[in-house]
C-alpha positions in Angstrom: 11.5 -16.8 -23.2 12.5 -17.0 -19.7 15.7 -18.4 -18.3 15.5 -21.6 -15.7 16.5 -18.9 -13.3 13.7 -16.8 -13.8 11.5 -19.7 -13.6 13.2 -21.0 -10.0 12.5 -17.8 -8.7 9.1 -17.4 -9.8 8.4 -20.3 -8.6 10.0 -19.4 -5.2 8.1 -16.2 -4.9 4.8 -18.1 -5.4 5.3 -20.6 -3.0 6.2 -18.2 -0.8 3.1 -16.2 -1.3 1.2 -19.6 -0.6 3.1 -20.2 2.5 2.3 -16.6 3.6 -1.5 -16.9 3.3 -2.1 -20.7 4.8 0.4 -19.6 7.8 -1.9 -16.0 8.0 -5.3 -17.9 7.8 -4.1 -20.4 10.7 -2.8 -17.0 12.3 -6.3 -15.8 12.1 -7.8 -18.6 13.2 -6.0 -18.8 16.1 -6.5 -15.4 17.1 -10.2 -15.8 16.2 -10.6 -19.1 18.3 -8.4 -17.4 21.4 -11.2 -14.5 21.4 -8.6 -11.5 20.5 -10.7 -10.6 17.5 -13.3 -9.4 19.9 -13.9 -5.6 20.8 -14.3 -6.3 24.2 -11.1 -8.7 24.6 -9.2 -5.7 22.8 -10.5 -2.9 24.8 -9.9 -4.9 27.9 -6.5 -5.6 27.0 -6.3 -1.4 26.7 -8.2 -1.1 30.0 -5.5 -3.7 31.6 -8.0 -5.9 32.6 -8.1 -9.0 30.3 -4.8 -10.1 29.3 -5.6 -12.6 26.8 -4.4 -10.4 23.8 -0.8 -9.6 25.6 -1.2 -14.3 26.2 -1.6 -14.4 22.8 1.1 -12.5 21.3 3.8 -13.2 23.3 2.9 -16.7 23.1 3.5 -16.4 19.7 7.0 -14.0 19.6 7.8 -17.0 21.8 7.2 -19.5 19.4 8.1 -17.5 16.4 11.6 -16.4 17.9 12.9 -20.0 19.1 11.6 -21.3 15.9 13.2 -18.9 13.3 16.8 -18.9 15.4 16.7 -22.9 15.5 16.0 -22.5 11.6 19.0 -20.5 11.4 20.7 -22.4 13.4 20.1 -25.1 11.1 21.1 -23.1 8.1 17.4 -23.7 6.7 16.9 -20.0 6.7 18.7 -16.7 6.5 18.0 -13.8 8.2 17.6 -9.9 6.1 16.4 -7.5 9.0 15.4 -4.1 7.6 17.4 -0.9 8.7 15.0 0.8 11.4 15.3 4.3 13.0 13.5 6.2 15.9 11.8 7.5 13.4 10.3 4.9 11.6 9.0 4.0 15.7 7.6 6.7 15.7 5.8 6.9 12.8 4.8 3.5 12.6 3.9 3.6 16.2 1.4 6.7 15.6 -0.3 5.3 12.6 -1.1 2.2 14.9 -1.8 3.7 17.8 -4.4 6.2 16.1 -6.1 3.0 14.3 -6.0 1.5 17.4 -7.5 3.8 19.9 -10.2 5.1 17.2 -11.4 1.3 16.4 -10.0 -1.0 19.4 -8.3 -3.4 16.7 -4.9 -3.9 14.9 -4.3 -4.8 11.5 -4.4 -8.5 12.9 -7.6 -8.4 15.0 -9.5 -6.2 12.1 -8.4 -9.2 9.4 -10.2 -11.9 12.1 -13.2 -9.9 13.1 -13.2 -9.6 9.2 -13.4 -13.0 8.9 -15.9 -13.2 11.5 -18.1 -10.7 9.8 -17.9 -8.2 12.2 -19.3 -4.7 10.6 -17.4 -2.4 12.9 -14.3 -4.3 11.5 -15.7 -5.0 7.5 -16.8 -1.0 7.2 -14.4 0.6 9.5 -11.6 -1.3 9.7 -11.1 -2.0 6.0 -11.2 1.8 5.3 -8.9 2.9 8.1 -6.6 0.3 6.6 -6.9 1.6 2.8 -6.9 5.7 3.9 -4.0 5.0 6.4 -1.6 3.1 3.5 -2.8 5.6 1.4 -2.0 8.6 3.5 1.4 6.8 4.3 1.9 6.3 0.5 1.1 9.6 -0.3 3.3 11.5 2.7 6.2 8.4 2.0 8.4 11.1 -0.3 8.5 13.9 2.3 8.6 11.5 5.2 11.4 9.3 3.7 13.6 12.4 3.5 13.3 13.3 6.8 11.4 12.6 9.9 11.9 8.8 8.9 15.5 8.5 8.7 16.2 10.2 12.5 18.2 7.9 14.3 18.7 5.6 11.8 20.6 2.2 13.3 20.3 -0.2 10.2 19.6 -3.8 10.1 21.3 -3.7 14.0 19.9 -6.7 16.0 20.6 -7.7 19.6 23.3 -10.4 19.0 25.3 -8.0 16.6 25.0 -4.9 19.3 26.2 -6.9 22.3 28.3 -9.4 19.6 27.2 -12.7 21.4 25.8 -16.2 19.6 22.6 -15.4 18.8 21.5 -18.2 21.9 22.6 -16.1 24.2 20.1 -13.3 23.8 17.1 -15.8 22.8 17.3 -18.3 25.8 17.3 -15.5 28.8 14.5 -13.3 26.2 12.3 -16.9 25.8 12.7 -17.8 29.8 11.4 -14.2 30.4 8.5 -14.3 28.4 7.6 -17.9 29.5 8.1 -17.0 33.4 5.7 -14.0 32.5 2.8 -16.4 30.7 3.3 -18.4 33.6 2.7 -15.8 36.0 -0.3 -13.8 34.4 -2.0 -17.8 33.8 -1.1 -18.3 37.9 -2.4 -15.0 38.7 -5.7 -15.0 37.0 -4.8 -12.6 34.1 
């Protein structure tokens, strides 16, 4: 028999999960109707001459960062950051990079071209997704006691390494990234 607890949190890790997928599929939709899960929006973006992936994504750490600070603002939300390390960078930064320059789409772009029924994306993308966790799986013993742990700095955010208010790295970080949107839409990127 479980306790009410166990229930509560059940019931909190499920609705979670079913926040998680609608906010993914209007992710993907969105990136889908923007044209980022296209091959040639992708490799232009790589090429640096169609910005419309770089639009995209900062658009939305834009949105995502003045929204989740304002939620903790609010105390609706907490934040947990995970501990990072050069290491993990780098690591993390390889296996992406190698997906990306092999296929010419991220684990975002492959989920909408997916959904679009793209094969490139269906055949390739799916199995560079399930070799590379599995590789990663696989390596994660001998990785974790090493190379992944170099330069470890913890759950270290901006606001904590310069100890401001939290407002005070977001505002001049969100006027940046708008001024920039602004500029590439003004220039033609």
């Amino acid at each position: 028999m479980q306790t009410k607890k166990q229930v509560n949190t059940s019931k909190k890790e499920k609705s979670s999960l079913v926040w998680g997928l609608a906010f993914g599929i209007v992710f993907g939709f969105l990136l889908q109707k923007g044209g980022a899960t296209k091959y040639d929006v992708i490799i232009g973006q790589l090429l640096l001459t169609d910005f419309t992936v770089l639009k995209i994504m900062l658009s939305a750490v834009l949105t995502g960062m003045i929204g989740i600070y304002f939620m903790k603002t609010m105390r609706w939300v907490e934040l947990h950051p995970k501990s990072g390390s050069a290491g993990k960078n780098i690591i993390g930064g390889l296996i992406f990079g190698i997906g990306f320059a092999l296929l010419g789409y991220c684990p975002g772009t492959i989920a909408g071209a997916v959904g679009n029924g793209y094969l490139d994306a269906i055949v390739g993308g799916l199995a560079g997704i399930l070799i590379g966790a599995g590789l990663f799986a696989a390596l994660y013993p001998q990785l974790s006691k090493g190379v992944l742990n170099k330069g470890d700095f913890g759950d270290l955010t901006l606001p904590r390494l310069f100890k401001v208010n939290d407002w005070v790295v977001v505002i001049p970080v969100a006027v940046l990234i708008f001024t920039l949107l602004y500029w590439l839409e003004r220039t033609g990127f």
